[in-house]
VODO-302259 format. One record per residue (C-alpha): y, z, x; residue in three letters. Coordinates in steps of 0.05 Angstrom, whole numbers, plus 5000, padded with zeros to 4 digits. Last residue first. Layout:
// VODO-302259
YZXALA...
***
This chain:
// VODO-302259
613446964905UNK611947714913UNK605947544957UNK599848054977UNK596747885044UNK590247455060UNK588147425129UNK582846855152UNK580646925223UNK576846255237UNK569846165268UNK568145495224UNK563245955185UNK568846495177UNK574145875156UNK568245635097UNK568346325071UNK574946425067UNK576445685042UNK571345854979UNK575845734911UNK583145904931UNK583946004857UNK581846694840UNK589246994858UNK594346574844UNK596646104906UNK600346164970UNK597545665024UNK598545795093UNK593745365140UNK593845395213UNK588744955253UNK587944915326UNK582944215349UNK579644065415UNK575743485441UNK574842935396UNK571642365424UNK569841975356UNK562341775350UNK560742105291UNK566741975250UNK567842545198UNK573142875231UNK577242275231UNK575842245152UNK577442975137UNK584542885172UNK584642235118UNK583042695069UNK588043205092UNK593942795093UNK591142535032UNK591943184990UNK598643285017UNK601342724991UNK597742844928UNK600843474918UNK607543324929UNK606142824871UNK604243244827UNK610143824840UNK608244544844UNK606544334928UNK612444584965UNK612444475036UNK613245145070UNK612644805145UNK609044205153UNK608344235219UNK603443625254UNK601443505321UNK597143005354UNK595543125427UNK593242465456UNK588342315499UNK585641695546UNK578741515558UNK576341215630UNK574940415628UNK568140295627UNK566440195561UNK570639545555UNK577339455510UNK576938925466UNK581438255507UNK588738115466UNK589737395437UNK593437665385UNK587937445337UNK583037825381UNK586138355365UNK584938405291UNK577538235302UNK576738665357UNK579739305314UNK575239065247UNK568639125301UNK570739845321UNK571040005241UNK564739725226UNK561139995279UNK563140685267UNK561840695199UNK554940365214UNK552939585205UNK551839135148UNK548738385167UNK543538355121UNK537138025104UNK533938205025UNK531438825013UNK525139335015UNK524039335092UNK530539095123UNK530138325142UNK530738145215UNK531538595278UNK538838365301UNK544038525258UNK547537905230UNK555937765242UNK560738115206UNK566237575185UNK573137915191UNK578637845129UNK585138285154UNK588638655111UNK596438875102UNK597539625095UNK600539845164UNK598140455201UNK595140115244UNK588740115302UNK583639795257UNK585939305209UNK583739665140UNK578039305102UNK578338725048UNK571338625009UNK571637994964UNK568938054890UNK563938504854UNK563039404879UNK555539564901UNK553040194857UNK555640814898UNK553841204957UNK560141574982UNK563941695042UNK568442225067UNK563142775068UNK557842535118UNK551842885143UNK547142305122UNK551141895171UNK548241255167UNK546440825229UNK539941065235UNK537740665183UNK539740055195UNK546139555199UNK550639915147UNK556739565132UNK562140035095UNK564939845041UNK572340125024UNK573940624973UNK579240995016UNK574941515031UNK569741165054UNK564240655020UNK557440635020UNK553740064983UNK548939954933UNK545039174901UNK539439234933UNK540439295011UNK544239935003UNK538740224963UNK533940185018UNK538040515059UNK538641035018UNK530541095020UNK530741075093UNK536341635102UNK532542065046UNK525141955090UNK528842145144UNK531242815120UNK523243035124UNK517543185077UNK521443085013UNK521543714955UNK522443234884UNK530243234861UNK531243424790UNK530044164828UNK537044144852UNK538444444917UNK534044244971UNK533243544946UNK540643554924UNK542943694991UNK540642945019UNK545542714964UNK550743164979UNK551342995053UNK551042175035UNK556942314991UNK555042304914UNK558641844859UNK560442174791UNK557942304731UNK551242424760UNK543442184721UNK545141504759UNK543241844826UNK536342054800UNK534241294780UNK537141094847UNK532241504889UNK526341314848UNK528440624850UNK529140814934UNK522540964924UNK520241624971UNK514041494997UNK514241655076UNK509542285068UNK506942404997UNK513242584945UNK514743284918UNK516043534847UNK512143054802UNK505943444788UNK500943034827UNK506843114888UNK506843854878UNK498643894881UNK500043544948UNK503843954969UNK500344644948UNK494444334991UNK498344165051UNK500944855061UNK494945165048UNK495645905037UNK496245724970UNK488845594967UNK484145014947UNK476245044958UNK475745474895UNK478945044848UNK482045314797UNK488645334834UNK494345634799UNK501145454775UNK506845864756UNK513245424740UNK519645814738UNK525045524695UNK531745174691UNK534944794634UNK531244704568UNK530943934574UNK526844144638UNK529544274705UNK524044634751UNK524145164801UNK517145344839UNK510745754841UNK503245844872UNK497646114854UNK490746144877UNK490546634941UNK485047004924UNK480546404947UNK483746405010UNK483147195026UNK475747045002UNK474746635045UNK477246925113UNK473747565085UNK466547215080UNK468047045165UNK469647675179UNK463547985139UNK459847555180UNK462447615251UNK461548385231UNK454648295214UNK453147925284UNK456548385320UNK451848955289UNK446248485303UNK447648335375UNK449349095389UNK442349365358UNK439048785407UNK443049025465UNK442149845462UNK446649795525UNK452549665482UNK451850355456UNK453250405387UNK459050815358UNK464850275374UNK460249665328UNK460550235272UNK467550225268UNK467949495268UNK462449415207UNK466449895179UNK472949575183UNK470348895165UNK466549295102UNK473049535075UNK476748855085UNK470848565037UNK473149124990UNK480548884996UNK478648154994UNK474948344918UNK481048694902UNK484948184912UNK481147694881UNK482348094813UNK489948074822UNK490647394844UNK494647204904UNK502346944915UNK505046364948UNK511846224925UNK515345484936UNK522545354954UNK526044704961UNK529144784891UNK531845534909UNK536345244961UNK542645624943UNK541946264932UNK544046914900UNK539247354877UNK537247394803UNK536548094780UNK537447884690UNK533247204708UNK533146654762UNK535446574823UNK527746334858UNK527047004893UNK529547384814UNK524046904781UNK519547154840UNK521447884822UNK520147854756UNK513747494750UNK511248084811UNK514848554764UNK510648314700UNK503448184734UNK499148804720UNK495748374664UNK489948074702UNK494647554723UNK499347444788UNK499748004845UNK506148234890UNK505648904922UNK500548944971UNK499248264966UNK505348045006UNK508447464991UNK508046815021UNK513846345020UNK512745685033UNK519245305063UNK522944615051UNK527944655096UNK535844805075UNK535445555068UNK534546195028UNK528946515058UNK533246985108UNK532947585064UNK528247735018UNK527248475015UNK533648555030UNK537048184970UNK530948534932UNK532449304947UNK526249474920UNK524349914857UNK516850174843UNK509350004872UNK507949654936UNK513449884981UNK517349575022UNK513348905012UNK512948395076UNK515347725052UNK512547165108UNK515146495112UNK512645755126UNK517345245150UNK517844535155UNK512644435098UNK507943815102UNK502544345123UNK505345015129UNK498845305143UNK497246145137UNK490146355157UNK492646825200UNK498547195168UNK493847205107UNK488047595160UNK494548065175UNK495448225102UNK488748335085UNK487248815147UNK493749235122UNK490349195052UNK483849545085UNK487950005124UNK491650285063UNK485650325023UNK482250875072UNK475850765113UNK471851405121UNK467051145072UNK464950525102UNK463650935161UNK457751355138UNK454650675099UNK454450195166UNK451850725207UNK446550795152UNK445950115153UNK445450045224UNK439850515222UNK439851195244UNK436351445302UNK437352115279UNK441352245335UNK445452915368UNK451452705404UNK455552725465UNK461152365495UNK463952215559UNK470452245572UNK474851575566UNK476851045610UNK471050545589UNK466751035537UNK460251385569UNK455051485519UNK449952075513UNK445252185468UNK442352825453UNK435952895404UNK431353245451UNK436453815463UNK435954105544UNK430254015585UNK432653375622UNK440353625624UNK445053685558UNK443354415540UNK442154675608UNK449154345631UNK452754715568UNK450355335591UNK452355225661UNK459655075650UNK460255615600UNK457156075651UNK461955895698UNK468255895644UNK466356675645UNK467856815568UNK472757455566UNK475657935601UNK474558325564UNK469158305514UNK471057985486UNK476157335485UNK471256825465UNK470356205493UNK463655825449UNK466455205418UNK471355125478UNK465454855516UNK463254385474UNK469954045458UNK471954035533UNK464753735538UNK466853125487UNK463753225415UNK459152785370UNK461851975359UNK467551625367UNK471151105329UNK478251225326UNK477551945293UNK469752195298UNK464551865253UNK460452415217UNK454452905230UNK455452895299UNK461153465308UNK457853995269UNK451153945308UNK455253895371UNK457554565339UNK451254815334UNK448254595400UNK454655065437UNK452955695384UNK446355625396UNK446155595474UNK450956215467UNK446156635432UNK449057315442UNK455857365481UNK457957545546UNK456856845579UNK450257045575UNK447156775650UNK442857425678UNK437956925686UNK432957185637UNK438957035588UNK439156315611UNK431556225592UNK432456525521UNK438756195516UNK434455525522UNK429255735478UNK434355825414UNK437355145439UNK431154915437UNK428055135373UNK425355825359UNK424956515321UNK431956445285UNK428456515218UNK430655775191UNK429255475257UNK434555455306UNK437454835356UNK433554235366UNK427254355316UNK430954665256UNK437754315267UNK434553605279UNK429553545229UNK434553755180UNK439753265214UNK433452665200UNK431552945122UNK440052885103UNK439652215135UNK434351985100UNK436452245040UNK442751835040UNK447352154988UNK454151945015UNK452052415085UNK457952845082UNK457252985008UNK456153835029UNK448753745015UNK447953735091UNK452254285097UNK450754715052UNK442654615063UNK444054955135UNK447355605115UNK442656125125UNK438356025198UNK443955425210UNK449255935213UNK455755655216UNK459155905285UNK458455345330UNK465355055293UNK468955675301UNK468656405257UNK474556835299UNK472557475351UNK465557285340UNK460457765320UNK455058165368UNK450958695330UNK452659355304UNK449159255240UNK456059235203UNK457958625250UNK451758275238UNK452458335162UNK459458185170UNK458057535207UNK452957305156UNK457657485095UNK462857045133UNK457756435145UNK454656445071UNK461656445046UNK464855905085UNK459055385075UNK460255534993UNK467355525002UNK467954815044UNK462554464997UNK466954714929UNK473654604963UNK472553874988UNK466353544960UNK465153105014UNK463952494977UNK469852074997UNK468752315066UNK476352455103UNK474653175074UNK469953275143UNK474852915193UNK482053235187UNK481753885141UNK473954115152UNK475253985232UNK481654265226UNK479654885194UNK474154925251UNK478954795301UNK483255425281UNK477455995276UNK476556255218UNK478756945203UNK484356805201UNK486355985183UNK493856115184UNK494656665226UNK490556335273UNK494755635271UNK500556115290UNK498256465349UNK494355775379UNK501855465379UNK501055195449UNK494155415465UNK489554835453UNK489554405386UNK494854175367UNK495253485413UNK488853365449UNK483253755466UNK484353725540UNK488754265555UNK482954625528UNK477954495577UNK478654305640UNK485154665663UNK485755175613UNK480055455611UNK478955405695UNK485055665692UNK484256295655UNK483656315577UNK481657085570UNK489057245565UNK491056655515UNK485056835478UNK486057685469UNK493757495449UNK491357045390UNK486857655371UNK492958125369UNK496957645328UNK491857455272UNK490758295267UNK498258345261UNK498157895214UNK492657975166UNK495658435109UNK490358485054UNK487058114985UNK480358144983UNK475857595009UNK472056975001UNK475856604948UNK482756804967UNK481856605040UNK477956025019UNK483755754977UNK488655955041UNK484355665088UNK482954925056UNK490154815031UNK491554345079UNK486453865058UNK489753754993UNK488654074923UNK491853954843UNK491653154863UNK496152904809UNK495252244775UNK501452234722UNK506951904748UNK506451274709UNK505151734647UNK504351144591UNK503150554636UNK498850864688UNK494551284631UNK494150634602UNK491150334661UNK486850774674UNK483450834605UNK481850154609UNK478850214679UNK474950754661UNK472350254604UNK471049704652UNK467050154697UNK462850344647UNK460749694623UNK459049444690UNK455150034716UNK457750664745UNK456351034804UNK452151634814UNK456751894876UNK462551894828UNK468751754891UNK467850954887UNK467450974808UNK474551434805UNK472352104766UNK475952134695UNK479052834679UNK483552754633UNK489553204616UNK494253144547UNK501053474534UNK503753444474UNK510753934461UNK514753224432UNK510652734391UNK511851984434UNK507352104500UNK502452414459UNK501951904411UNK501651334452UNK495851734492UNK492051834437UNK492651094406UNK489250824475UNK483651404470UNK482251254398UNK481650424400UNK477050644468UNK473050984435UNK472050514369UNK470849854417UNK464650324453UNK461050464391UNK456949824388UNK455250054473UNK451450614440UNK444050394431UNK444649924496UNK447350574532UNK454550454559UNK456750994519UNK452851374543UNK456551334617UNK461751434568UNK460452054554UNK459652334630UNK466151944649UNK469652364605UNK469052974644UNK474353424614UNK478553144561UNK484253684560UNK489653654499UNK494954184500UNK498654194435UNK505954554429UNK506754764360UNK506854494285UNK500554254279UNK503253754229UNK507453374283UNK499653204317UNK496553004260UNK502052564229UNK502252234314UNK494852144307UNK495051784246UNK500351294263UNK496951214321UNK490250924303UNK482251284292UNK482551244211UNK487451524156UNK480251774129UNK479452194184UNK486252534183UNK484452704105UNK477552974121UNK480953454175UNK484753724134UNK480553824079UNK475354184133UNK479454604167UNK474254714226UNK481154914281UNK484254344251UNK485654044319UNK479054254342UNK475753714280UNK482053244297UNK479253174375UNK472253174355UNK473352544296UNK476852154345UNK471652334403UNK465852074361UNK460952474322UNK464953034284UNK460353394221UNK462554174260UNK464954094333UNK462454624371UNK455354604335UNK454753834349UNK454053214311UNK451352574344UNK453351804345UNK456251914411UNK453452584452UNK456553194473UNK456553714539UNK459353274580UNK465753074536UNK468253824543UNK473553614488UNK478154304489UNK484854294436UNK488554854454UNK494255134420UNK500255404432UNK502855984393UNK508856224447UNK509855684491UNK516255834504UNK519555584579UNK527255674572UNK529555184616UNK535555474665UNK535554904706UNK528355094742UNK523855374686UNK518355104703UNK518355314778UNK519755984765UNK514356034700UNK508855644748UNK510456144809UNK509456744758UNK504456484725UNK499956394802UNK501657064814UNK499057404749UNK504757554680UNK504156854668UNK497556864645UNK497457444610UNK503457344562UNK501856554561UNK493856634537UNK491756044502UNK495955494534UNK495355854601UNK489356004602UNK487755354583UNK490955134644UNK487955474691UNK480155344660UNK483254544677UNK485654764742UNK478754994764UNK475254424732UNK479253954769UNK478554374837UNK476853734885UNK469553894888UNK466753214851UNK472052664875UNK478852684853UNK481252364780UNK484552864754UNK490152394705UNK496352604672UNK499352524598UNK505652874576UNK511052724631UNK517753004622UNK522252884556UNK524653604555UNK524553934495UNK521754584527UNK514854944528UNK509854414532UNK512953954569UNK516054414624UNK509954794620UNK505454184639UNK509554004688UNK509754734722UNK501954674717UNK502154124762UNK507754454813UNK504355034822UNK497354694821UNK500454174888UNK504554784925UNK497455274921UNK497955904877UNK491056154903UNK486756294851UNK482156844850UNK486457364823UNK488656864771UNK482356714747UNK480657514748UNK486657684707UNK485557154657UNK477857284646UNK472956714629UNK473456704695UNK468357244707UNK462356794670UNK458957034604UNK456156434588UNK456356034521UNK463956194527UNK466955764484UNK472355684534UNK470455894593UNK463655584592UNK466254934576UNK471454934618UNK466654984679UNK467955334743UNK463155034809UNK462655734843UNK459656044791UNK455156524838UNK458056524901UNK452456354950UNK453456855000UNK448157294984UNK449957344913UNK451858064908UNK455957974972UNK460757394954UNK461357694877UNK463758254919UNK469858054946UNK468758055027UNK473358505058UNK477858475110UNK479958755168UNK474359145195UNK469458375188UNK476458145230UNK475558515287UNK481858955297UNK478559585325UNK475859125391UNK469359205417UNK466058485397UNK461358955359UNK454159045385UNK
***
């Protein structure tokens, strides 16, 4: 019987009838070019009106056949190469047919829907789109050999000599002459202008070709192909009105594979198509386009909404508590009855979890094919529903996940891609559909047994086969890895799989309840499993005792690219050593590919430490020639080149970057880590020996990753001063057991090349040699500055080491003096104050040293004898008496009172103050000497600051100085860092 409602869905709509003359099966479902355009079969899409009724004018093939209008038809200088490069079933050969059509036939095929929408969109800014007397030129490379002539292409036998012989349309003089300029892009570009009208190029399948290519009797040929294909695609992109297409399956999505040789020519091709049409890799479908393509691929054309509507209404009345309670207010977000009315009129007639089953978890499998797999399960299970329904049997009120016919549709799904090829999977969910839940004629099975049994219990839940509904979608649910881990269906899942709103008042949860209780009990399916998840329902699934391999294989291709280089990046965080650095730093990259905001990007590494900065593989790589902005932007880090930041400390900083090829081999060894966990959450721990080796893989895999992030990370880069001036030095570990990751590693590889020094080894010769290279003498501050600043200076593994080395120098033949160019006696090491900027480090001055009497502001001298520092000679130098600044001058003080016959002062009487004021108000400073004056006032202000031991307690400055704008050098920066206000005011003076 009927589900007794006028507005069932098989009365709504109607199945087109290439659907219904081919049982389902859709004749020409998979479109080829070839076929449509030379037309060796008579197939329906040869057609422009049909194509386009068939098509559904999706947002992604609007706007891709827009671009190739806009180029074709108009002067614009948009994109004119692009790359299909989906899995098998994406709807490449679909659009490719579509855009021929287009090329060939404008006036028809802009005059259908999908023309229309690809005219608007085109012609956006008033763009006249013309492509009146286009041409086509078709290489089908799958249906053609290297080395061998062909009817379609006349005395051609490589893909130069095809493309000019289609050019030419067979013009045989033409074509000789083209051939003899030979396979480059001069010649290609004369071709090309010659045609005189827009030229759409599509290489369809090239992959197939070269895969011959590869052949020991073709790989000779291989150079010439790719010499053509890289001069093509210069030439389109410069000849105005070219557009080429290429449709080049990614390795990882080609379920054949592709050996060595192959793989290195699709990657030669890739790369040019990246660096010609950058944005050129278009996806023409997505997964949320599923319902409308299979809407328009299934059935005619009609008005659905009110029908949607009414049928949404039926669920939410026949969903009662007990339906709502424990079952679908816990599916999770989306997917119970909040918006139910408008995911149904999105997905009618199917039901809403089935489309997001397909959408969310089925196309998630790189080998799924997508639209081609999803429309041939579709069609068998609508024309088996309308059958039923025109028989006057039961149908459901929407087609759900339990709905798929196993009887008609089972070898759809399981050659659907979801199992990556694996025959013995396929063979084990076979075994499992026809002997758990129907056999191919419906006669038996369990599930077909169990409803059987219920039904002679008066249990029907209002619905034929209920039991087989229920096992089929657990079916559905099993056959790949769930989100976050899981595996099969949770009851809730189960038991929604089979409400349905008629007859009135709809599916009695009861029977629900005890249908799926027969199904998982002791007589229920043979293959369940069960597992119970810590604070999470229960699950079910149907096994094929699988192997952990074939766990292993299902998972690995649900993992996506961005979680494997999220993996990488975390392992680098961990495996990251400073070493002999103070300070190791992380650059996380906006965005891997395009423009950055690079003062953002690396703010906060500019400092005074010696630092490693690691960069983020996701966007920065070194060699394999994609390395020009990584180069760039580490020049640009480092303040060097046209974007240089602006910084200060660049000498002191070194780069840490990986290796394009060893990237990608951590990337796929992050793959397998992410598998290897996945499959570790489907097995049940209780299976303990299947549990030990799965952990035991993944410790492996782990383990291999932690190395191979190391290995990847070979290079490494710094700032050096030739007799050029400054430049970036890019270095790289060949050995594998060294990394850039390795703090102590990328040191020492520094100090072999002369740009650090080993731990407590810096020569105070050294030292001296690199002072004499100044014009002038350094302060103790700028000196220790200059091995974080200038990149003369080698990178030093602690301040120390600087105020050791200097003192070194002061006991051969240097000495400090202050600011009034008076020695200073330094008694060790810690008694100079590296911070200091009123003294300076000098070659020792000849004759008798005089200092300042302490205490006076008088100019007269007092000789003092300064008596030997305790602790014998100073490593590197001959015995001295020198003491600190402070020392010295406290020392010069006793000796001038002592004279007077005055007692020193003792620590222990309490300290007095003084407030010291100074005006000078409006003093004029055009004259030299006024200048001076002033100038040491504040030295010798600069000097009492300087003293480290001095007592100062407070200090209020105010400064007004009235100068020509551009000459107050950096005071309002240095008052901000002191915490001053600084306000600058226009002056008429």
């Amino acid at each position: 019987m009927s589900t007794g409602t006028a507005s069932h869905w098989a009365d709504v709509l109607t199945l087109r009838p290439e659907v219904t003359a081919s049982d389902g099966s859709v004749g020409e479902l998979q479109m080829s070019l070839h076929k449509a355009v030379y037309q060796t079969v008579d197939v329906p899409y040869r057609k422009v009106d049909y194509y386009g009724d068939i098509t559904e004018p999706t947002p992604n093939l609007v706007g891709f056949f827009s671009r190739v209008a806009r180029r074709l038809g108009t002067d614009a200088g948009t994109t004119a190469l692009f790359h299909l490069d989906q899995g098998m079933g994406g709807g490449k050969s679909h659009a490719l047919v579509g855009l021929y059509h287009m090329a060939n036939s404008p006036q028809e095929f802009f005059a259908t829907e999908l023309g229309r929408k690809v005219r608007s969109e085109a012609g956006q800014g008033g763009r006249d789109v013309d492509l009146t007397g286009a041409q086509a030129v078709v290489l089908t490379a799958d249906y053609f050999s290297p080395g061998r002539p062909s009817e379609t292409f006349g005395p051609a036998t490589n893909l130069f000599e095809r493309f000019l012989w289609s050019l030419t349309g067979g013009d045989m003089d033409r074509y000789q002459r083209y051939v003899e300029g030979g396979p480059n892009k001069g010649t290609l570009q004369q071709a090309l202008s010659d045609a005189g009208r827009p030229v759409l190029i599509l290489l369809d399948e090239l992959m197939d070709y070269v895969l011959q290519l590869a052949d020991a009797t073709n790989v000779d040929r291989m150079p010439n192909e790719k010499a053509f294909l890289n001069a093509l695609m210069d030439a389109c992109d410069d000849v105005p009105r070219v557009v080429c297409v290429v449709v080049m399956i990614r390795s990882e999505l080609d379920e054949r594979g592709y050996p060595p040789l192959a793989d290195d020519f699709r990657s030669y091709v890739s790369d040019r198509l990246v660096r010609n049409g950058p944005d050129g890799r278009v996806a023409v479908t997505e997964s949320h386009d599923f319902a409308s393509i299979i809407q328009r691929r299934l059935f005619e054309p009609a008005e659905v909404g009110a029908a949607a509507s009414h049928v949404a209404k039926q669920y939410d009345m026949a969903s009662d508590t007990g339906w709502r309670d424990k079952v679908l207010d816990r599916l999770g977000p989306n997917r119970a009855l909040t918006g139910f009315a408008e995911r149904v009129e999105a997905s009618y007639p199917f039901h809403p979890e089935l489309m997001r089953l397909v959408r969310e978890e089925w196309s998630q499998v790189q080998n799924f094919q997508r639209v081609r797999s999803t429309v041939a399960i579709f069609a068998r299970t609508a024309l088996h529903w309308v059958t039923e329904h025109q028989a006057g049997r039961w149908a459901p009120a929407l087609i759900g996940v339990g709905d798929i016919p196993l009887t008609t549709a089972l070898e759809q799904l399981l050659s659907s891609g979801l199992f990556m090829g694996n025959d013995r999977a396929i063979q084990g969910y076979r075994s499992v559909a026809t002997t758990d839940i129907t056999s191919t004629d419906g006669s038996a099975g369990r599930a077909v047994a169990i409803d059987q049994r219920l039904r002679a219990a008066g249990v029907t839940a209002r619905q034929d086969h209920a039991g087989v509904r229920m096992a089929t979608a657990l079916f559905c649910y099993s056959m790949v890895a769930r989100p976050r881990g899981g595996r099969g269906a949770t009851k809730a899942e189960m038991l929604a799989a089979i409400l349905e709103p008629t007859p009135a008042p709809g599916t009695p949860y009861t029977d629900a309840e005890e249908i799926f209780n027969a199904l998982t009990g002791e007589d229920g399916l043979g293959a369940l499993e069960i597992t119970q998840p810590t604070n999470a329902p229960g699950r079910y699934y149907l096994s094929i005792r699988q192997t952990l391999r074939m766990y292993f294989t299902a998972s690995l291709a649900l993992v996506d690219p961005p979680s494997c280089e999220k993996l990488v990046w975390e392992q680098t965080h961990r495996l990251a050593r400073r070493g002999t650095f103070d300070e190791i730093r992380f650059i996380d990259a906006p965005t891997a590919t395009g423009d950055i905001d690079l003062p953002r990007t690396f703010d906060g590494v500019d400092s005074a430490v010696t630092r490693l900065v690691v960069l983020d593989p996701r966007r920065w790589t070194l060699l394999n020639g994609k390395d020009t902005l990584s180069r760039a932007e580490i020049t640009a880090l480092l303040g060097l080149g046209p974007d240089a930041l602006r910084v200060d400390n660049a000498a002191s900083c070194v780069v840490a970057c990986v290796n394009t090829q060893r990237r990608d081999v951590a990337r796929k060894r992050a793959r397998e880590v992410l598998a290897w966990r996945s499959v570790l959450k489907q097995i049940n721990p209780e299976d303990a020996d299947e549990f030990r080796e799965a952990s035991s893989k993944l410790t492996e895999v782990e383990d291999k990753l932690k190395k191979d992030i190391e290995k990847a990370f070979q290079h490494y880069a710094y700032l050096v001063r030739a007799s050029d001036g400054l430049h970036v030095e890019f270095k790289r570990f060949d050995d594998d057991s060294k990394s850039s990751l390795r703090g102590d590693q990328v040191w020492a590889a520094l100090v072999e090349a002369g740009r650090a020094t080993n731990t407590a080894a810096l020569s105070a010769d050294y030292l001296a040699a690199l002072l004499e290279t100044f014009e002038r003498t350094l302060t103790p501050r700028e000196v220790v500055q200059s091995f974080y600043k200038n990149p003369l200076f080698p990178l030093v593994a602690a301040t120390d080491e600087i105020r050791q080395a200097i003192f070194a120098l002061l006991c051969n033949g240097w000495e400090l003096a202050d600011s009034d160019g008076d020695k200073l006696a330094v008694a060790s090491p810690e008694h100079i104050s590296i911070g200091s900027i009123s003294q300076n480090l000098r070659r020792a001055v000849r004759g008798a040293e005089t200092v300042p009497a302490a205490g006076g502001a008088s100019k007269s001298t007092t000789m003092i004898s300064i008596p030997k520092q305790p602790g014998g000679p100073v490593s590197g130098g001959e015995p001295s008496g020198l003491i600190d600044d402070q020392e010295y001058r406290a020392t010069t003080g006793q000796a001038g009172e002592a004279s007077n016959g005055d007692a020193a002062p003792t620590g222990l009487e309490p300290a007095s103050f003084k407030r010291y004021i100074i005006e000078l108000t409006n003093r004029s400073i055009t004259a030299p000497e006024a200048r001076e004056q002033v100038w040491q006032l504040l030295k010798e202000l600069s000097k009492v600051l300087d003293a480290p031991s001095a007592n100062h307690q407070l200090m209020s400055l105010s400064v007004t100085l009235i100068t020509s704008e551009g000459a107050q050098g950096a005071i309002e920066q240095k008052a901000q860092q002191a915490g001053a206000r600084v306000r600058v005011e226009d002056d008429d003076f």
